[in-house]
C-alpha positions in Angstrom: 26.4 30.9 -40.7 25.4 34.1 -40.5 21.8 33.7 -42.4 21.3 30.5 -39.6 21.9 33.6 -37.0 19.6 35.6 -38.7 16.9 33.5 -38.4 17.8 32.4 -35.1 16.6 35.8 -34.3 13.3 36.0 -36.2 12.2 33.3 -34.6 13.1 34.4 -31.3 11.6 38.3 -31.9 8.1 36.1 -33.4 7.8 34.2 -30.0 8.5 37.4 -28.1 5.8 39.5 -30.0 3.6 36.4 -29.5 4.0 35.5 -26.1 5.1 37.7 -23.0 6.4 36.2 -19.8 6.8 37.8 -17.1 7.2 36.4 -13.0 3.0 36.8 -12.0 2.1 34.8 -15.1 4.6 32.2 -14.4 3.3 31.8 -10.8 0.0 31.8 -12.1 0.2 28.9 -14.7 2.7 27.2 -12.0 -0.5 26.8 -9.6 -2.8 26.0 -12.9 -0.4 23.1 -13.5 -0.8 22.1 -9.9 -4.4 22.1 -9.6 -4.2 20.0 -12.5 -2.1 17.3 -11.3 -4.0 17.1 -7.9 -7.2 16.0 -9.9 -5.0 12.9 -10.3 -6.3 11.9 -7.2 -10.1 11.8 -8.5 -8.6 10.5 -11.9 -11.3 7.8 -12.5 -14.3 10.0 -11.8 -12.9 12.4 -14.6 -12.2 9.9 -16.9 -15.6 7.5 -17.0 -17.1 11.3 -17.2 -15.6 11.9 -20.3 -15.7 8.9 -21.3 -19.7 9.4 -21.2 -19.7 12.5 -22.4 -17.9 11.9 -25.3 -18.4 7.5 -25.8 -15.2 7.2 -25.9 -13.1 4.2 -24.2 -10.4 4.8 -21.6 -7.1 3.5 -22.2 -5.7 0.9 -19.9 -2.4 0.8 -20.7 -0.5 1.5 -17.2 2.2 -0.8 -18.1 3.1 -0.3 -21.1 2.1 1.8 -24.1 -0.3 0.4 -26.8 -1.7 -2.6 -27.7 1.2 -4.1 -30.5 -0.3 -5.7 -33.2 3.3 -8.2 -33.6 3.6 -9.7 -30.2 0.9 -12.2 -27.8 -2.5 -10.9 -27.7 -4.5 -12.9 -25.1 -8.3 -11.4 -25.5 -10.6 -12.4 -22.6 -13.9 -12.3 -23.8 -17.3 -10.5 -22.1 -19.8 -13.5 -22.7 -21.5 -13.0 -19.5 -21.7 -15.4 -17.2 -19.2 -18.0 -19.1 -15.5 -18.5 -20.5 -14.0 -16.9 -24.1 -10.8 -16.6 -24.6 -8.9 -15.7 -28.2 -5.6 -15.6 -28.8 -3.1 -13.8 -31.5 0.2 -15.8 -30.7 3.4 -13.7 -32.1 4.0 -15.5 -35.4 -0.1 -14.9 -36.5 -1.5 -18.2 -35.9 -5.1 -18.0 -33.6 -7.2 -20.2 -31.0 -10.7 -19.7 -29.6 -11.1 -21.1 -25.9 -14.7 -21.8 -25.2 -17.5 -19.5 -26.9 -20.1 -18.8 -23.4 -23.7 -19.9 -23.7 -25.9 -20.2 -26.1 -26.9 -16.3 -26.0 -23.0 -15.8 -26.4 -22.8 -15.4 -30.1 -24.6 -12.1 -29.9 -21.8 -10.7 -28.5 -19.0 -13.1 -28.9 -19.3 -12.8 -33.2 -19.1 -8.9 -33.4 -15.8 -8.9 -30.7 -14.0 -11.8 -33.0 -15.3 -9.8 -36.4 -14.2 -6.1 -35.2 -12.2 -6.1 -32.8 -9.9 -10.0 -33.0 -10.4 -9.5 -36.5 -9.8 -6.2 -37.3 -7.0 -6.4 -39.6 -7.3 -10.0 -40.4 -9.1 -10.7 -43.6 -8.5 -14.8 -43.4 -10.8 -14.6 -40.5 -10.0 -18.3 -39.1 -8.7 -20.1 -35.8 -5.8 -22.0 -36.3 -6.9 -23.6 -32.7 -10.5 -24.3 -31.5 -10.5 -25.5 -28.1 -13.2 -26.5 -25.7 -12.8 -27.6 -22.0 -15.3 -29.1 -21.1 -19.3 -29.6 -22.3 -20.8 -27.6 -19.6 -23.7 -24.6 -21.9 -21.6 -21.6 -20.6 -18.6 -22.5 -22.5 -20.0 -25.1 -25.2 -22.9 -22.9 -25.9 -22.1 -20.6 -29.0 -19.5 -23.1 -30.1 -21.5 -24.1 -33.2 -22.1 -20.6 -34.2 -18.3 -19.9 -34.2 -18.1 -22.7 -36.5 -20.2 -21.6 -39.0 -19.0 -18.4 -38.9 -15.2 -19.2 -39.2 -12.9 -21.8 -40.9 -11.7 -23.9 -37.5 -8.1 -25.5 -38.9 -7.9 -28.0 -35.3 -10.5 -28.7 -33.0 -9.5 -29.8 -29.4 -12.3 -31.6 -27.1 -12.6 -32.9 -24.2 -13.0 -36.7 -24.0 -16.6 -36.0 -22.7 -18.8 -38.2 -24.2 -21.8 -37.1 -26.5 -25.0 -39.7 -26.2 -26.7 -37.0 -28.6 -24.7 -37.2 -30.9 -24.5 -41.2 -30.4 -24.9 -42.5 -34.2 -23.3 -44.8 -36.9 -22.8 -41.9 -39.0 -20.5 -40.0 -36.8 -17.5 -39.6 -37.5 -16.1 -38.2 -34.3 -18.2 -39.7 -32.0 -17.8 -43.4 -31.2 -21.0 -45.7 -31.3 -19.9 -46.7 -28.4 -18.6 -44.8 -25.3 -14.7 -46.6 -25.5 -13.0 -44.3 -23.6 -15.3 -44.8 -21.0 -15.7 -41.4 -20.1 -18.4 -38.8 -18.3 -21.5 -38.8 -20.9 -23.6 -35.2 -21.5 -26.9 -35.8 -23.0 -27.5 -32.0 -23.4 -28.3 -30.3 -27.4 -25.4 -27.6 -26.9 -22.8 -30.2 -26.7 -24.4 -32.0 -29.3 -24.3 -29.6 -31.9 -20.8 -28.9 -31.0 -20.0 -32.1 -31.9 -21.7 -32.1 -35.4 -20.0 -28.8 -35.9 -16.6 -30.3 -35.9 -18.1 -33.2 -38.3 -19.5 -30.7 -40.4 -16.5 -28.5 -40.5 -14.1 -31.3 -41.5 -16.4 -32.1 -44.1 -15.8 -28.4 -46.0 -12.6 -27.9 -45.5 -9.8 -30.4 -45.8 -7.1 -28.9 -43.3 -9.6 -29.1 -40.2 -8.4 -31.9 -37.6 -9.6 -33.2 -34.0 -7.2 -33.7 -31.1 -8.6 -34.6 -27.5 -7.3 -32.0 -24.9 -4.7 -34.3 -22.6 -1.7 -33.2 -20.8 1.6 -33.3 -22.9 0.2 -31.2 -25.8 1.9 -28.7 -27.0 1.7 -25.6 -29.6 4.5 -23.5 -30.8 5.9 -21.5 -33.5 7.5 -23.4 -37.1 9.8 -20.1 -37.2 12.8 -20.6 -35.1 13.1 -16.9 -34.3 9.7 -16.7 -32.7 10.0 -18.6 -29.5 6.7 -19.0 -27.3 5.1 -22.3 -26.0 1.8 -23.3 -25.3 1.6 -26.6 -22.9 -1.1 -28.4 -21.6 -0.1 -29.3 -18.3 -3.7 -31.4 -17.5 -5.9 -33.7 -17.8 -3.4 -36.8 -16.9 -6.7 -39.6 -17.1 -9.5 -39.9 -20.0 -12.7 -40.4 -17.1 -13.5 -38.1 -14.3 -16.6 -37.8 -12.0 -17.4 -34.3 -12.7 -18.1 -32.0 -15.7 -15.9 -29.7 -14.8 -12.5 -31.6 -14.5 -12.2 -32.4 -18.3 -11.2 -28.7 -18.3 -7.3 -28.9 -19.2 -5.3 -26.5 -16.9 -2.8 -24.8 -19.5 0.4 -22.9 -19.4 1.2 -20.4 -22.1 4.9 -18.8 -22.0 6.1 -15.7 -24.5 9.6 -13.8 -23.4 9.5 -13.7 -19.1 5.6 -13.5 -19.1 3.8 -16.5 -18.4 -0.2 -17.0 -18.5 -1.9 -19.6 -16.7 -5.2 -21.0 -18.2 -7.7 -23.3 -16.5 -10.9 -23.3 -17.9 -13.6 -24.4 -14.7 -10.7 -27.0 -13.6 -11.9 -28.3 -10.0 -10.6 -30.9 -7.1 -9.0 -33.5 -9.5 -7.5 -31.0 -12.0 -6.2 -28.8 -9.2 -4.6 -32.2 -7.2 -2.9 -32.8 -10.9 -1.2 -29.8 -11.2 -0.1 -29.8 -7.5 1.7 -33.1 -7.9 3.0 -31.8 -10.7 4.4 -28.7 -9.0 5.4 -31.0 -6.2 7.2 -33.7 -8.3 8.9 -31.5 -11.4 11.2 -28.8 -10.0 11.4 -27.3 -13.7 7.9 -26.7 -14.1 7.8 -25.4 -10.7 10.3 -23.1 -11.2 8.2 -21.9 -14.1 5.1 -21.5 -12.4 7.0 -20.0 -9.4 5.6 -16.4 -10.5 2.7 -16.4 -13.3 2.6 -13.5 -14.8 -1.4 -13.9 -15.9 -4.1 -16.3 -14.0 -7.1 -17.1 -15.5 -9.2 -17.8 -12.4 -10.9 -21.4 -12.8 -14.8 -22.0 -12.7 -15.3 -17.9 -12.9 -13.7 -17.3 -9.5 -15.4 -20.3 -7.4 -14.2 -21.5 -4.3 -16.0 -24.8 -4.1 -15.1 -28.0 -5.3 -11.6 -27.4 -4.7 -11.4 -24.8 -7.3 -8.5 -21.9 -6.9 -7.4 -23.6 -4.0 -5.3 -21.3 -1.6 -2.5 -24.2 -1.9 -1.9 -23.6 -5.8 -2.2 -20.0 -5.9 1.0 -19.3 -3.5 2.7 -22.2 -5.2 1.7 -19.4 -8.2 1.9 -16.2 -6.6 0.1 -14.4 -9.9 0.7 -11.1 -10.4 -2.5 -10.1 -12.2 -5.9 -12.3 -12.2 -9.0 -12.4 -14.9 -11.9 -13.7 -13.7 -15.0 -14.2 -15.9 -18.0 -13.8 -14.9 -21.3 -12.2 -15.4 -22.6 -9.2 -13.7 -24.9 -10.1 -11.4 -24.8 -13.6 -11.8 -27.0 -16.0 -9.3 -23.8 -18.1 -8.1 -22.2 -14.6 -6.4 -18.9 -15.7 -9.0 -16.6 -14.3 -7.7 -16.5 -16.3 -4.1 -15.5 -13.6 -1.7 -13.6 -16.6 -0.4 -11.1 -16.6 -3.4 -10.9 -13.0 -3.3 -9.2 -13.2 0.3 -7.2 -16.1 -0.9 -6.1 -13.5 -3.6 -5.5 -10.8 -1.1 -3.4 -14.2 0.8 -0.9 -14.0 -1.7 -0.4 -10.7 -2.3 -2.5 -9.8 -5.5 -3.4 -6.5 -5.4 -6.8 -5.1 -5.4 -5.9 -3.1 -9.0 -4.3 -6.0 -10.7 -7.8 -8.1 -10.6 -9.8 -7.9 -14.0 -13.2 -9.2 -13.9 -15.2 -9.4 -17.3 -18.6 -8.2 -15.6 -16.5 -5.2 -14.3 -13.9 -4.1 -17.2 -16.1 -5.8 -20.1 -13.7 -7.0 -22.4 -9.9 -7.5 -21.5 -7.0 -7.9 -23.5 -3.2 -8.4 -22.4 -0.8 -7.9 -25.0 3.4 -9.0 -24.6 5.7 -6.8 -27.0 7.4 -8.7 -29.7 10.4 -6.3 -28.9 10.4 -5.8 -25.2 8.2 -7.9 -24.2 6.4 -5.4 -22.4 3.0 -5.9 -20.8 0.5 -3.8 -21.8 -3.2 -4.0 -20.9 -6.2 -2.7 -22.2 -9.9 -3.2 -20.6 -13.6 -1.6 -20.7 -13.7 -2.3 -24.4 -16.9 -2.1 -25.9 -18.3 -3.3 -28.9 -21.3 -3.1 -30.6 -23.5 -6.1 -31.0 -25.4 -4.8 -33.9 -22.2 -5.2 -36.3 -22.3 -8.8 -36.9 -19.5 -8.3 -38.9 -20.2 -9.6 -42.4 -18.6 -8.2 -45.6 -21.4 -4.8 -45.3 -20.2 -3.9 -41.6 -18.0 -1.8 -40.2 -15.1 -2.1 -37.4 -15.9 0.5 -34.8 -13.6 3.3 -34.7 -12.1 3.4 -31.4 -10.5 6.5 -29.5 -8.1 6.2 -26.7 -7.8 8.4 -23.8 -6.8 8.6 -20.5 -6.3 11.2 -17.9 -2.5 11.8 -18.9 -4.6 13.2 -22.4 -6.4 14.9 -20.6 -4.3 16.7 -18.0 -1.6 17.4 -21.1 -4.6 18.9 -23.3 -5.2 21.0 -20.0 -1.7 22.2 -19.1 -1.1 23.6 -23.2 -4.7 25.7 -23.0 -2.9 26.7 -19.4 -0.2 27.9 -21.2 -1.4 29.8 -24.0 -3.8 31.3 -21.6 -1.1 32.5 -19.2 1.9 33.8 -21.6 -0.4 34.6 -25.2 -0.1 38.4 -26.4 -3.5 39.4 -26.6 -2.3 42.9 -27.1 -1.1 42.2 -30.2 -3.9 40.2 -31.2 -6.1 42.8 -30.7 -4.2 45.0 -33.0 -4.7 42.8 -35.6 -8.5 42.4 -35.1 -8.7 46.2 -35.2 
């Protein structure tokens, strides 16, 4: 007892001959602190300052802490001026929504290889959906499939004249679902990608995207579920509403999906919300919505109708910077602003680059994490390397800040200039 007293007190006599307080340096760091917490208010200048100073990314992580590498990872994809979506569901199996155009793969490869990736040496999708055959989500599709093993591909019923032969597997020689046809290459090769990929490996299957599908976990104690909520019919007059609208659930966070669902797709769901008061009750408050046709309001897209039936409380939209159809409609952004979403809780691809949402495995805690950056050079074969990404954010900052403050304000330099001499 008395040797724990003893050095009680050479602790305390080193921090005295080390550091002297007295009332004027106290007021004096007390006002250093405060100037530092009033540059909170010019927060984002600062931080995309260091952030070029330094390349470093910021870290958007306002609710919640870190990205978890054991929960639902939903990865919204910057591919421009098209859709990409991957996801990391809790128990470890994957799915790739759409791949962008056929430039994507310059982009789309090294984010799946460094970043998706990272830590998985398997490398493969357990899931490979596509919506619907239009080039800005079709587009890289065959690259993906040669890069990665695909275990499921899902299509649309879209019908492939291309790839109209006797020797396809997958493709009827005749059109029997009587479906929308698409003579364009992109889709085509998409098609003879999932040919040639059940060809190499024996596991790969084919399912056609319809409402009532459904993907979950084989372990009992991981409980999430993935349900495609659309399309009810096999034909529709447009492209665009083959795209399946999708509902993906994990703890009390739920994440809508709808690919570039229009009129039809949108009139589905709404009867659905109209005629099933569970499902309505679960899509009462979606946590996540993926804005259809990158944030269009034609063609009955986002309709102001479905999104207060939703009321989201954050929305993705993905889109390209710049892009010649003005995506996103300033139309649906006041429908947004309609049903309360607020202005900080929108995440647009060609503003935030890529986006992911992670839900805890423990908490289920949101967390969120955007302006992720990767670079296309790193293809991400066995030679390249995952970039190294650092953190930060203006709580790093301002803490860094405050402890040079401090050791400025009560340091002895009287006694370290002794020691110099």
């Amino acid at each position: 007892m008395a040797n724990d007293k003893q050095k009680l007190k050479k602790i305390k006599s080193n921090v005295k001959k080390n550091f002297v307080f007295s009332n004027l340096r106290f007021f004096i760091f007390i006002l250093l602190v405060v100037a530092i917490g009033c540059t909170y208010l010019v927060k984002d200048p600062i931080e995309n300052f260091v952030a070029d100073i330094f390349n470093v990314d910021i870290e958007r992580t306002e609710f919640g802490t870190v990205i978890s590498n054991d929960g639902l990872q939903v990865h919204f994809i910057d591919v421009g001026q098209g859709d990409s979506i991957a996801i990391r569901f809790p128990d470890d199996k994957t799915m790739l929504i759409d791949a962008g155009d056929k430039s994507a793969y310059k982009t789309l490869i090294p984010y799946l290889n460094n970043v998706f990736f990272k830590d998985d040496a398997e490398k493969e999708f357990d899931y490979a959906l596509l919506t619907h055959s239009d080039s800005d989500h079709c587009g890289s599709m065959d690259e993906v499939y040669e890069e990665f093993q695909i275990n499921c591909s899902i299509r649309p019923y879209e019908y492939s004249i291309n790839s109209n032969n006797e020797n396809s597997e997958y493709e009827e020689p005749t059109n029997i679902y009587n479906s929308l046809e698409q003579n364009t290459v992109g889709y085509a090769e998409y098609i003879e990608a999932i040919e040639l990929e059940n060809d190499i490996a024996d596991d790969s299957d084919i399912m056609y995207a319809q409402a009532g599908i459904t993907i979950t976990s084989d372990d009992p104690s991981v409980n999430y579920l993935l349900e495609f909520l659309t399309p009810n019919k096999k034909s529709y007059s447009t492209h665009n509403d083959y795209s399946p609208i999708i509902l993906l659930e994990y703890k009390d966070k739920s994440i809508l999906l709808t690919g570039d669902a229009a009129e039809a797709q949108f009139e589905e769901l709404d009867n659905l919300i109209n005629t099933d008061s569970t499902l309505r009750n679960r899509l009462s408050r979606v946590t996540i919505y993926k804005a259809a046709h990158h944030g269009s309001s034609l063609e009955g897209c986002n309709n102001l109708t479905v999104l207060r039936e939703l009321s989201p409380e954050f929305v993705v939209i993905s889109c390209g910077e710049g892009n010649k159809y003005g995506h996103p409609h300033q139309e649906f952004l006041d429908n947004l602003s309609k049903v309360n979403v607020l202005p900080e809780n929108i995440y647009r691809t060609d503003l935030n680059q890529n986006i992911i949402f992670d839900i805890s495995k423990d908490e289920g805690e949101l967390n969120i994490d955007s302006d992720i950056a990767v670079d296309a050079s790193l293809s991400g074969g066995s030679n390249s390397q995952a970039p190294v990404i650092l953190y930060y954010s203006w709580w790093m900052i301002a803490g860094v800040l405050v402890v040079i403050c401090a050791i400025l304000c009560f340091y002895n330099y009287k006694k370290l200039a002794k020691e110099f001499d």
